[in-house]
MMTF fields as JSON, N, C-alpha, C and O atoms, coordinates in Angstrom:
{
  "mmtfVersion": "1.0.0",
  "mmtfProducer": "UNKNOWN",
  "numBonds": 463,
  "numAtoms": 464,
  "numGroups": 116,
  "numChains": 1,
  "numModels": 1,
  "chainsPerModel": [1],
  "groupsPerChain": [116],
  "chainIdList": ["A"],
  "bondAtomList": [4, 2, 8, 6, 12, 10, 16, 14, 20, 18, 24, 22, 28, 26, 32, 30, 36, 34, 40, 38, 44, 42, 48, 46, 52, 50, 56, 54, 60, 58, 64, 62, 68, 66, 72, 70, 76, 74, 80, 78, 84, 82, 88, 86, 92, 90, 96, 94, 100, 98, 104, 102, 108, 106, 112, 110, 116, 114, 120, 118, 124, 122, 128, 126, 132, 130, 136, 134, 140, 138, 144, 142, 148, 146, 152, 150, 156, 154, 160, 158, 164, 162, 168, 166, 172, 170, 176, 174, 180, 178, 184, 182, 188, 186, 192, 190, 196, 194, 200, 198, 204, 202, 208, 206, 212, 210, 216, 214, 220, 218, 224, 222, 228, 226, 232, 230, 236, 234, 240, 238, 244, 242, 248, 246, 252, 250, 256, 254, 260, 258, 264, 262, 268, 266, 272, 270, 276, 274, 280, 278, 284, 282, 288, 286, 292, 290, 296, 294, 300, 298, 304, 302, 308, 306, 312, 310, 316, 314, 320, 318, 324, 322, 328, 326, 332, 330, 336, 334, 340, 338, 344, 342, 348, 346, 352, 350, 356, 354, 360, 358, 364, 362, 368, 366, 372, 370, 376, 374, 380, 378, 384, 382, 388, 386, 392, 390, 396, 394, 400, 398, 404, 402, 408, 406, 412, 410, 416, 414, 420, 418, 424, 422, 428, 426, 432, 430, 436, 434, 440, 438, 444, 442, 448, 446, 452, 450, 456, 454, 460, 458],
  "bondOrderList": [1, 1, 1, 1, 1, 1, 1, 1, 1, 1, 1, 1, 1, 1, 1, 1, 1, 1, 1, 1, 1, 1, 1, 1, 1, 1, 1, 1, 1, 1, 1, 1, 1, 1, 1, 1, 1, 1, 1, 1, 1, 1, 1, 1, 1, 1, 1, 1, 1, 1, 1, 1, 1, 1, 1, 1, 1, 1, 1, 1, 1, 1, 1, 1, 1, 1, 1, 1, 1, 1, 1, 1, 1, 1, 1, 1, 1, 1, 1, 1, 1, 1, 1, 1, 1, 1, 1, 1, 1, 1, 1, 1, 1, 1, 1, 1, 1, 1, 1, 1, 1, 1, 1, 1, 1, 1, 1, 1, 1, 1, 1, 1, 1, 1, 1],
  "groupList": [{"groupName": "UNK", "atomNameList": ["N", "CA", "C", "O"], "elementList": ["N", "C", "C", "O"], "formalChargeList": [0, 0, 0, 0], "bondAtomList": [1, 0, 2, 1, 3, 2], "bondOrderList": [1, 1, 2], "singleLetterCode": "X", "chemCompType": "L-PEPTIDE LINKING"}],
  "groupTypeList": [0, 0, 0, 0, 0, 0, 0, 0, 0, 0, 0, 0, 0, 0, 0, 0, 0, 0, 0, 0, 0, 0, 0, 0, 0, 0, 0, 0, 0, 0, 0, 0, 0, 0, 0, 0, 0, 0, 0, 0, 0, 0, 0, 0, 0, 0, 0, 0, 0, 0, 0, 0, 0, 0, 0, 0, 0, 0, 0, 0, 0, 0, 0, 0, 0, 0, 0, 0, 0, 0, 0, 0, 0, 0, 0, 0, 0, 0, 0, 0, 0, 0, 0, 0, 0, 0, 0, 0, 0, 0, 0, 0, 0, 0, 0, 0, 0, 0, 0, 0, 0, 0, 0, 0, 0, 0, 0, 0, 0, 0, 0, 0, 0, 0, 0, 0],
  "groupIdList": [1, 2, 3, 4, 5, 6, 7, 8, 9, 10, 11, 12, 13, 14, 15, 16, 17, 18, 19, 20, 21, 22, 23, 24, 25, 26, 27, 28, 29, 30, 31, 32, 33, 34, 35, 36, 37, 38, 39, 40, 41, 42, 43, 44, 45, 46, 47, 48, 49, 50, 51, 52, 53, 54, 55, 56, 57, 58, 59, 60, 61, 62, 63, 64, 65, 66, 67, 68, 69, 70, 71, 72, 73, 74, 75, 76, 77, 78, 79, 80, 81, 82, 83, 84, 85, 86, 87, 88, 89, 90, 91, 92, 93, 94, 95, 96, 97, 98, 99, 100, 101, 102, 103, 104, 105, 106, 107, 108, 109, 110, 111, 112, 113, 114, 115, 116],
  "secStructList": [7, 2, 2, 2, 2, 2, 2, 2, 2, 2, 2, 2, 2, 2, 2, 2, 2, 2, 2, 6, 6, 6, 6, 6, 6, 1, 1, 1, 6, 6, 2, 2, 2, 2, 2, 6, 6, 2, 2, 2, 2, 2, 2, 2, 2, 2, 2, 2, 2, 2, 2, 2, 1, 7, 2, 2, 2, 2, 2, 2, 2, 2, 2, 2, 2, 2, 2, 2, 2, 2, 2, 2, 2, 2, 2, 2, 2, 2, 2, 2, 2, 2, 2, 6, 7, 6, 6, 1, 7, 2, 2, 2, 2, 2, 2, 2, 2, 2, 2, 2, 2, 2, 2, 2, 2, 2, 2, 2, 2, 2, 2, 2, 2, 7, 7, 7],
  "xCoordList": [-8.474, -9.342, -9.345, -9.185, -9.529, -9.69, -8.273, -8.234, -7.11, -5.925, -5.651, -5.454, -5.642, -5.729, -6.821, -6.185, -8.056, -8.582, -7.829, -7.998, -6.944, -6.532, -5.319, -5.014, -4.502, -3.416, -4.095, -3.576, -4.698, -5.442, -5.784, -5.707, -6.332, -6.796, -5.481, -5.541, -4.924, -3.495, -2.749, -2.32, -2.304, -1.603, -2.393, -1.846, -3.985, -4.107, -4.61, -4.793, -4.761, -5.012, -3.328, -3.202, -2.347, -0.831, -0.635, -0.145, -1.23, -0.697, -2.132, -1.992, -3.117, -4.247, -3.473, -3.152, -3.051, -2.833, -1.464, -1.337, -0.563, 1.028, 0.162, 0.011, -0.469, -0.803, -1.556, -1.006, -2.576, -3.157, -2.307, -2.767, -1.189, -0.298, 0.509, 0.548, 1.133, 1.042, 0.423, 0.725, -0.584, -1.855, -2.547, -3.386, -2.321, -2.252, -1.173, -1.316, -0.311, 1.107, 0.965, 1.548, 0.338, 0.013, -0.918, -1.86, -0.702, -2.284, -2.792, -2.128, -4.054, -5.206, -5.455, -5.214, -5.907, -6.213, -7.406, -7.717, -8.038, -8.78, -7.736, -8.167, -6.305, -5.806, -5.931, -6.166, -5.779, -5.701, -6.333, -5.869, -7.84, -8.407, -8.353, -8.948, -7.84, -7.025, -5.659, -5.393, -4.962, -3.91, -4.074, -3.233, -5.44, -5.633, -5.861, -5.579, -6.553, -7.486, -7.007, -6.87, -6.761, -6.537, -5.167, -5.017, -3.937, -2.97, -2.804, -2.103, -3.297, -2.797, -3.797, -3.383, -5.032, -5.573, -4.846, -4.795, -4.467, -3.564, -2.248, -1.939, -1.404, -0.505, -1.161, -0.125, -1.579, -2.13, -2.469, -2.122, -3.045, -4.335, -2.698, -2.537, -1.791, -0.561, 0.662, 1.574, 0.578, 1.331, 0.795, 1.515, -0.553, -1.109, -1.145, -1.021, -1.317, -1.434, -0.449, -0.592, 1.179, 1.959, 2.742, 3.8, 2.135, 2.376, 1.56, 2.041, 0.438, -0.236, 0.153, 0.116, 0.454, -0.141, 1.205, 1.361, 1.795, 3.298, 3.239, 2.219, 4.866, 5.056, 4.359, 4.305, 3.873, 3.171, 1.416, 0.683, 1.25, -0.24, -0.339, -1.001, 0.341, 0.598, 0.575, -0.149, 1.603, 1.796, 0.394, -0.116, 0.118, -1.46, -2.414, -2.907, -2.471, -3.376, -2.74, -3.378, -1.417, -0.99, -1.551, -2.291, -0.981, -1.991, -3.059, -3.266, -3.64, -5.53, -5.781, -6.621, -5.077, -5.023, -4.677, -5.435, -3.872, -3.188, -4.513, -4.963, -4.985, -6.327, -7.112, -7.079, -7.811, -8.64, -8.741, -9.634, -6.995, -6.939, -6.9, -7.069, -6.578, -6.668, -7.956, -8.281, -9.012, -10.597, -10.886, -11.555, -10.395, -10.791, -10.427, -10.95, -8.968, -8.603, -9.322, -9.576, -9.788, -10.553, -12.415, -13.03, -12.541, -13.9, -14.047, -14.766, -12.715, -12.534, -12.723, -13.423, -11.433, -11.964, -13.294, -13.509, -13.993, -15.479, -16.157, -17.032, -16.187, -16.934, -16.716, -17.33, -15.539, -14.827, -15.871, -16.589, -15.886, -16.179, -17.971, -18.517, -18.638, -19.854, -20.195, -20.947, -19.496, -20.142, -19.997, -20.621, -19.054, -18.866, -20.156, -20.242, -21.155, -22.323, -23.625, -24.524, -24.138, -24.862, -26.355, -27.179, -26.659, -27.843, -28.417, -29.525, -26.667, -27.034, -27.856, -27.759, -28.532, -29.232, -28.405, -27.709, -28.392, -27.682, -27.42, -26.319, -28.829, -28.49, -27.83, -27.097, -28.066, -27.168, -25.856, -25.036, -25.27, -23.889, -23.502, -22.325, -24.252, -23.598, -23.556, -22.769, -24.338, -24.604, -23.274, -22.616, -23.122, -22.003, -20.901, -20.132, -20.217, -19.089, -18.67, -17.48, -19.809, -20.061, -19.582, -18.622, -20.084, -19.924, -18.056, -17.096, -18.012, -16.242, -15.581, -14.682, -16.01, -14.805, -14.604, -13.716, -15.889, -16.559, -15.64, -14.752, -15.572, -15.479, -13.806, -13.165, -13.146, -11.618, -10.991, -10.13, -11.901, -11.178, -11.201, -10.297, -12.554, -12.164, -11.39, -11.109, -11.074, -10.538, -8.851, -8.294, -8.171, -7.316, -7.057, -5.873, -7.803, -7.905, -7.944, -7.128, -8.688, -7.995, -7.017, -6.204, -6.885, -5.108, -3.955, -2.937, -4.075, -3.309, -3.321, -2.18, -4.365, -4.672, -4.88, -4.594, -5.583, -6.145, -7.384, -7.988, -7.936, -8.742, -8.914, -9.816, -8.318, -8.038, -9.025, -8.795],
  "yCoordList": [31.074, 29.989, 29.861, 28.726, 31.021, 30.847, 30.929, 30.535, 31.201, 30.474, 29.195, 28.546, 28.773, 26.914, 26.571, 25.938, 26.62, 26.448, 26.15, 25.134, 27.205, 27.518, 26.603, 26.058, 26.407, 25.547, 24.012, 23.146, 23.757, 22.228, 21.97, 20.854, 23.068, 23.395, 22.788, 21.761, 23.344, 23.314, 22.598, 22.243, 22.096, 20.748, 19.881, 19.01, 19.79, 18.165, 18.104, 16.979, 18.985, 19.088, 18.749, 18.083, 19.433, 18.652, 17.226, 16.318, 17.134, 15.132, 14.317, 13.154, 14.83, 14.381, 14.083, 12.897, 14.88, 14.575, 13.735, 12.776, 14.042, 13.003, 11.881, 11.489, 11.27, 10.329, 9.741, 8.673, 9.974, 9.365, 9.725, 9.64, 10.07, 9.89, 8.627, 7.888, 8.202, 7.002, 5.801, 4.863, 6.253, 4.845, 5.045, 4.226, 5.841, 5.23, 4.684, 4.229, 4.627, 3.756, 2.65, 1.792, 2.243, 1.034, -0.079, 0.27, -1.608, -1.912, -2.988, -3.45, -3.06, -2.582, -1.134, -0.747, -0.332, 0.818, 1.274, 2.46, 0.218, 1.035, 1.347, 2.056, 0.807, 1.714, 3.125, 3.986, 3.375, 5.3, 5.877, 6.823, 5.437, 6.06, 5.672, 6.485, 4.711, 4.419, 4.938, 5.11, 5.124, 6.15, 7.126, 7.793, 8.009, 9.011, 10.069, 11.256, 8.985, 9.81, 10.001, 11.038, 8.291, 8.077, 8.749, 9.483, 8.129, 8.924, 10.013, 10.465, 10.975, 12.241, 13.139, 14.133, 12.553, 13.119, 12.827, 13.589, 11.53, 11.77, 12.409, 13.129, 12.213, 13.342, 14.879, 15.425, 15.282, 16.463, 16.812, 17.864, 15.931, 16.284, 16.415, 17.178, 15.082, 15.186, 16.278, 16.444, 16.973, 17.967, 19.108, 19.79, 19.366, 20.321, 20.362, 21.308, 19.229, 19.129, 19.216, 19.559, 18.949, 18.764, 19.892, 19.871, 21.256, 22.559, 23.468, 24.391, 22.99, 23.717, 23.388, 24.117, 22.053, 21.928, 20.855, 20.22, 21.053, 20.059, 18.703, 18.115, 17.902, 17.114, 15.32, 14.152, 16.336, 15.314, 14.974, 14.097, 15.935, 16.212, 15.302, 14.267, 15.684, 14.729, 13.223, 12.553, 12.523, 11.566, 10.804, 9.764, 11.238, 10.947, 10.648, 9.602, 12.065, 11.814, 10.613, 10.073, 10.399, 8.956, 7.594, 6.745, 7.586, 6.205, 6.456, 5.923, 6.947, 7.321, 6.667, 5.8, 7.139, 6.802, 5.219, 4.573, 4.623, 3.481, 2.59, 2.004, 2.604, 1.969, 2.037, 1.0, 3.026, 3.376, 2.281, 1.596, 2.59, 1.66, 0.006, -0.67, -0.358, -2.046, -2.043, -3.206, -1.126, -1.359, -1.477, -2.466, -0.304, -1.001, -2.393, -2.902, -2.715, -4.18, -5.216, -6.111, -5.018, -6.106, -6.154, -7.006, -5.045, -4.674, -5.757, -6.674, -4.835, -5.608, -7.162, -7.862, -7.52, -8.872, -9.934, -11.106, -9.127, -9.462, -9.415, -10.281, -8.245, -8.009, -9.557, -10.18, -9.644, -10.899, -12.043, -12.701, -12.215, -13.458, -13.313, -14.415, -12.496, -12.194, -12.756, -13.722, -11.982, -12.048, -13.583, -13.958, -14.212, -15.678, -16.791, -18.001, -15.802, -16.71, -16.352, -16.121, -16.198, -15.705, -15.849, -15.0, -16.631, -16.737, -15.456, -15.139, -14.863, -14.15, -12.753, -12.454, -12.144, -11.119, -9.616, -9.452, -8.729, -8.11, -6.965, -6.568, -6.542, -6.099, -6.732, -6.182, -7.647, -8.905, -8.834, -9.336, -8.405, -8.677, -7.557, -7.37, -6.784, -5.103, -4.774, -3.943, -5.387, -5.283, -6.022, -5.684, -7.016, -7.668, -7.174, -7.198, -6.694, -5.698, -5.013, -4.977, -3.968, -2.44, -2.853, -2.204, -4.032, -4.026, -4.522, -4.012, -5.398, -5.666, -4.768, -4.621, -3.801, -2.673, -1.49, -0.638, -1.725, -0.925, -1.792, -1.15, -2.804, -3.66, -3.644, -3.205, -4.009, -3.991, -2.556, -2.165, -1.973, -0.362, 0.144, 0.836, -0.329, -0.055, -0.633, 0.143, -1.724, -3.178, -2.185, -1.779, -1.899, -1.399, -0.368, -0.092, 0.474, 2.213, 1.607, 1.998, 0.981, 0.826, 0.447, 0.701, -0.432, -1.077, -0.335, -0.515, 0.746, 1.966, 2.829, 3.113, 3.723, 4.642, 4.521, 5.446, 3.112, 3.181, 3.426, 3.632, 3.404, 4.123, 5.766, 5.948, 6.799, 7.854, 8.786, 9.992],
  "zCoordList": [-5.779, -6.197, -7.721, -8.17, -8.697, -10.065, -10.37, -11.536, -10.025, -10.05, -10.156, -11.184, -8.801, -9.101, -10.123, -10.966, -10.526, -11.304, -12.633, -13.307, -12.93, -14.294, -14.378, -15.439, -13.046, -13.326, -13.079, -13.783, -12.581, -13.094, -13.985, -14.497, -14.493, -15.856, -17.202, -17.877, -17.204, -17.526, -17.643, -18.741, -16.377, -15.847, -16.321, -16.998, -16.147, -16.197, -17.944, -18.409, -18.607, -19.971, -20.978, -22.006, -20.253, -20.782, -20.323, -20.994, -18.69, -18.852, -19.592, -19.971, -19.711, -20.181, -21.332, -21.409, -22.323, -23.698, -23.64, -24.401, -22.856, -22.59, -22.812, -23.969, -21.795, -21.315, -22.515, -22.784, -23.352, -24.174, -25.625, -26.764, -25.304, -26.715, -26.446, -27.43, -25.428, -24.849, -25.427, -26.165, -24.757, -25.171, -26.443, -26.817, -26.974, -28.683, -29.245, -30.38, -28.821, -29.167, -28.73, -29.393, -27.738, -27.083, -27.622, -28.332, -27.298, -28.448, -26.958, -26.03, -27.26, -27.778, -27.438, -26.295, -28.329, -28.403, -27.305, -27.189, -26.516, -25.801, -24.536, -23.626, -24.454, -22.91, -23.27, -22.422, -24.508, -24.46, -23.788, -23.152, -23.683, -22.525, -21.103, -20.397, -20.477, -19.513, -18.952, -17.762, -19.872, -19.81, -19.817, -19.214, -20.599, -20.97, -19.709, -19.545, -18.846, -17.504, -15.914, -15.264, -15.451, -14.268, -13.722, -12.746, -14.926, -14.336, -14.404, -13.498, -15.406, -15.366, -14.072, -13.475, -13.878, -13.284, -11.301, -10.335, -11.48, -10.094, -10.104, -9.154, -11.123, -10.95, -11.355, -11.736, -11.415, -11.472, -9.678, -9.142, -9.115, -8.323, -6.744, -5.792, -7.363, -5.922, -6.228, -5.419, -7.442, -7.703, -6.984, -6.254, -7.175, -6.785, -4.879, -4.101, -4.699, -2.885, -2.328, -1.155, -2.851, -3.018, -2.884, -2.254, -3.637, -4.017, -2.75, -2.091, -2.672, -1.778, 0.309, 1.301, 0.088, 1.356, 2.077, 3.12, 1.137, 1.607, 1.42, 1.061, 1.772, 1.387, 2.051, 1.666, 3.478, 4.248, 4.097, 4.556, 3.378, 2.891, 1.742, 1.807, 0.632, -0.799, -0.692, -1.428, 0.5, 0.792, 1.596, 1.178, 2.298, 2.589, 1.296, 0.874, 0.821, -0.687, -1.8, -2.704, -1.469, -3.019, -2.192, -2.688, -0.701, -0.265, 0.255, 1.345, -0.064, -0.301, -1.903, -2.144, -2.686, -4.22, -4.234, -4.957, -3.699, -3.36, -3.374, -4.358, -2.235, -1.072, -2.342, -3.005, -2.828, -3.51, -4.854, -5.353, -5.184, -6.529, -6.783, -7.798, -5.294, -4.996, -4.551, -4.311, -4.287, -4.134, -5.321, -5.62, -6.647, -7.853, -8.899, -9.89, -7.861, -8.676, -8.518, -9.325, -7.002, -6.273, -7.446, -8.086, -7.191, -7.956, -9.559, -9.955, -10.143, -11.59, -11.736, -12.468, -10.327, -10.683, -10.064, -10.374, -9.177, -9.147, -9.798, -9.78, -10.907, -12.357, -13.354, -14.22, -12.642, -14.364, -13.739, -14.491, -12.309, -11.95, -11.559, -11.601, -11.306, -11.411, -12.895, -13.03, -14.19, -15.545, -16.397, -17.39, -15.696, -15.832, -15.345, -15.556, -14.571, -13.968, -14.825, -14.016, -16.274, -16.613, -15.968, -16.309, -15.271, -14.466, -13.239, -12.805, -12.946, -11.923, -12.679, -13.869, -11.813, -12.249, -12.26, -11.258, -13.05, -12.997, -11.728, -11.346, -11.172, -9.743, -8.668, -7.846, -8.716, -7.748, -8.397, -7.628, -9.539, -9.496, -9.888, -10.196, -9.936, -9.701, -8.177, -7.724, -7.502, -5.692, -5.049, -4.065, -5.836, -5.162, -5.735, -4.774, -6.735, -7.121, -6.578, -6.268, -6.177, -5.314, -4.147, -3.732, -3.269, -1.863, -2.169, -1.591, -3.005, -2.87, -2.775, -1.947, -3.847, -3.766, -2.634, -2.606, -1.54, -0.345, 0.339, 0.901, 0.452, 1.935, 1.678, 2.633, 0.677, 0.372, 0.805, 1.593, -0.149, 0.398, 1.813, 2.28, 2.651, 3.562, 4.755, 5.668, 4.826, 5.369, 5.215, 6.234, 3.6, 3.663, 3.687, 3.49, 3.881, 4.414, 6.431, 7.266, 6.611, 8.603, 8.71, 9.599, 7.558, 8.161, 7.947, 8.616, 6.78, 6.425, 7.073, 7.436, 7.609, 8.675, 9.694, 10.453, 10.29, 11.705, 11.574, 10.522, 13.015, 13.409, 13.803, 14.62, 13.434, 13.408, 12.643, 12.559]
}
């Protein structure tokens, strides 16, 4: 256990920094922290499952990551189009964000997995 610890540790502290040396080369300067996080923390997380638990395990966990990440595209662009209505109240368009990125992800997590 405090093994893996140390190589996550490790691993995701070398692509942590790859990754946001990257996105300071990049402009606008806020992807660095976009680059900085998401990817290294999924390659980190499918190296490790990858290592531990095989090649059919990993593959499960990247379209889990997949599903997950078109729940957050969907999300983003509900945010754009919520904040375009300044009348709406902000629980109402944080309520309606939340449920997009709930209802997308899971719509394409059944159609990816099933019912299983």
């Amino acid at each position: 256990m405090l093994e893996e610890a140390a190589i996550r540790f490790v691993l995701g502290g070398v692509l942590v920094s790859f990754f946001a040396a990257i996105g300071t080369v990049l402009r606008p300067p806020s992807f660095a922290g976009l680059f900085g996080s998401a990817p290294s923390v999924a390659i980190a997380t499918l190296a490790l499952a990858f290592a531990n638990k095989g090649p059919d395990y990993a593959a499960i966990e990247s379209r889990s990551m997949i599903v997950g990440s078109l729940g957050l595209v969907a999300y983003g662009i509900s945010c754009r189009w919520i904040l375009r209505r300044p009348d709406t109240p902000v629980w109402v368009g944080a309520a309606a964000c939340w449920f997009t990125w709930l209802a997308v992800t899971f719509v394409l997590a059944l159609l990816v997995f099933g019912r299983s």
